[in-house]
C-alpha positions as CSV (number, residue, x, y, z in Angstrom):
1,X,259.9,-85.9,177.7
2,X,256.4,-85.5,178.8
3,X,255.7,-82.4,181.1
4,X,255.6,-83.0,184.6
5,X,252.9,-80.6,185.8
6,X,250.2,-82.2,182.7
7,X,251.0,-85.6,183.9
8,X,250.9,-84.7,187.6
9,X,247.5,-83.3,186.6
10,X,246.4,-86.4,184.9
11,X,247.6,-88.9,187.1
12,X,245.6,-87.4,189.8
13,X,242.4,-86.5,188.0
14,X,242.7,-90.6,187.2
15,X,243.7,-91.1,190.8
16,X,240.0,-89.3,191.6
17,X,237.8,-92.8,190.6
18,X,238.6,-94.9,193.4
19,X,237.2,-91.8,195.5
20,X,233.9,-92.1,194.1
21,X,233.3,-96.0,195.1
22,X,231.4,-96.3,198.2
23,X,233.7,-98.2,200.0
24,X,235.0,-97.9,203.2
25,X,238.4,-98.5,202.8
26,X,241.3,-97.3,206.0
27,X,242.8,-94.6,203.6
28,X,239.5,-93.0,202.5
29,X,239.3,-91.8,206.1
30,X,241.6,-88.8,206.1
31,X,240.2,-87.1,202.7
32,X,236.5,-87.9,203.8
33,X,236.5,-86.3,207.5
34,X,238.5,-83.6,206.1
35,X,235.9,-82.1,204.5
36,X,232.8,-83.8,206.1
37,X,231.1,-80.6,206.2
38,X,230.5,-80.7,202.5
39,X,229.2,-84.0,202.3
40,X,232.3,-85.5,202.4
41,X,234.6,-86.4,199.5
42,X,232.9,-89.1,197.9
43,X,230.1,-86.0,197.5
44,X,232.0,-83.2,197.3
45,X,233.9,-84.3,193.9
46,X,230.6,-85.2,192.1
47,X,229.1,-81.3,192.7
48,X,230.4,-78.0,190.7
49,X,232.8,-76.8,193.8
50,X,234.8,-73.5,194.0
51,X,237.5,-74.2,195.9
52,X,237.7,-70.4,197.1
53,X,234.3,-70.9,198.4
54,X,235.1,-74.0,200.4
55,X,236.2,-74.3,203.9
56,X,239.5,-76.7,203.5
57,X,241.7,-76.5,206.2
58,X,241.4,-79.7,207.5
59,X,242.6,-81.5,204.3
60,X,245.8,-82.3,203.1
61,X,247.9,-80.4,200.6
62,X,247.7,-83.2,198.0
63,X,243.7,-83.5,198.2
64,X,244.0,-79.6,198.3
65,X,245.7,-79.8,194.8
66,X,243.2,-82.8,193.8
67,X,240.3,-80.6,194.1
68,X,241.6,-78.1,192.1
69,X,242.1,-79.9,188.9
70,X,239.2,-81.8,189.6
71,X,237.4,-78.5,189.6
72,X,239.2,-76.9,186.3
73,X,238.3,-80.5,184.7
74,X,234.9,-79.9,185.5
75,X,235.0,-76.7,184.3
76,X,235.8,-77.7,181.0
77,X,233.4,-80.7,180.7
78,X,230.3,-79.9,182.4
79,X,229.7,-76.2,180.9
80,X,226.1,-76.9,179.7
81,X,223.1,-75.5,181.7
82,X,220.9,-77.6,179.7
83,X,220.1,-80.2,182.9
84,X,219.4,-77.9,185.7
85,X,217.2,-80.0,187.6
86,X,219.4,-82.2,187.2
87,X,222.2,-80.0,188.8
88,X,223.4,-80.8,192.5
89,X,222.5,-77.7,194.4
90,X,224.9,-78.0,197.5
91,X,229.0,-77.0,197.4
92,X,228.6,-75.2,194.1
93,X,229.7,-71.6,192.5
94,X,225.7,-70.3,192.3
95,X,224.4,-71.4,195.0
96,X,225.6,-69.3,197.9
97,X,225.6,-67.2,201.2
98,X,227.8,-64.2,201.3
99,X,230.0,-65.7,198.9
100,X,230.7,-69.0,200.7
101,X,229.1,-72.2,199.2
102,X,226.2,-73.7,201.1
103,X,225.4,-77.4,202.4
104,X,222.7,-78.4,204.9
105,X,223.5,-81.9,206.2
106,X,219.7,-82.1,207.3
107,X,218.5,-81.5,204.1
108,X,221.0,-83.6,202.3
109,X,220.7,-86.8,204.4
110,X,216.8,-86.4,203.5
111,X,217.8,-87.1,200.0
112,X,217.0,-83.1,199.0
113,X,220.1,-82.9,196.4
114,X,218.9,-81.7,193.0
């Protein structure tokens, strides 16, 4: 019998790929305005997050406990500091302010992301 919190994990992390399209589908709307500071979702999941460093109390539990295996798969996969201009610079563990991550929607919407 398969263990239930590995395959709640995985099921999820899957689950994560119809975030990233660009569509604008009716049940996007709750995970994107929930953390529409950050870029919203469809951003947020592409960049090296903290979740202690993030703001999330307008999002659901279950997108809560998305983000955070997101986050300890991205941990494990994108390790390399080979690419740093390459590197998002918004919502991630180095680049901060008084230990909160930082986004500026001004700079972001004028295409300033690596």
């Amino acid at each position: 019998m398969p263990h239930f919190k590995i395959m709640d994990k995985a099921l999820k992390v899957a689950w994560t790929e119809r975030l990233k399209t660009l569509s604008s589908a009716s049940w996007k709307i709750i995970p994107e305005l929930g953390v529409k500071q950050y870029g919203f979702l469809t951003f947020l999941i592409k960049c090296q997050y903290v979740i202690k460093m993030l703001s999330l109390d307008n999002l659901p539990n279950f997108y809560h406990t998305l983000l955070a295996y997101l986050q300890d798969l991205n941990s494990i996969t994108t390790a390399d500091v080979d690419n740093v201009p390459d590197k998002i610079i918004w919502n991630n563990q180095i680049t901060t302010i008084n230990g909160k991550s930082i986004f500026y929607s001004s700079w972001f919407k004028n295409g300033i992301i690596n």
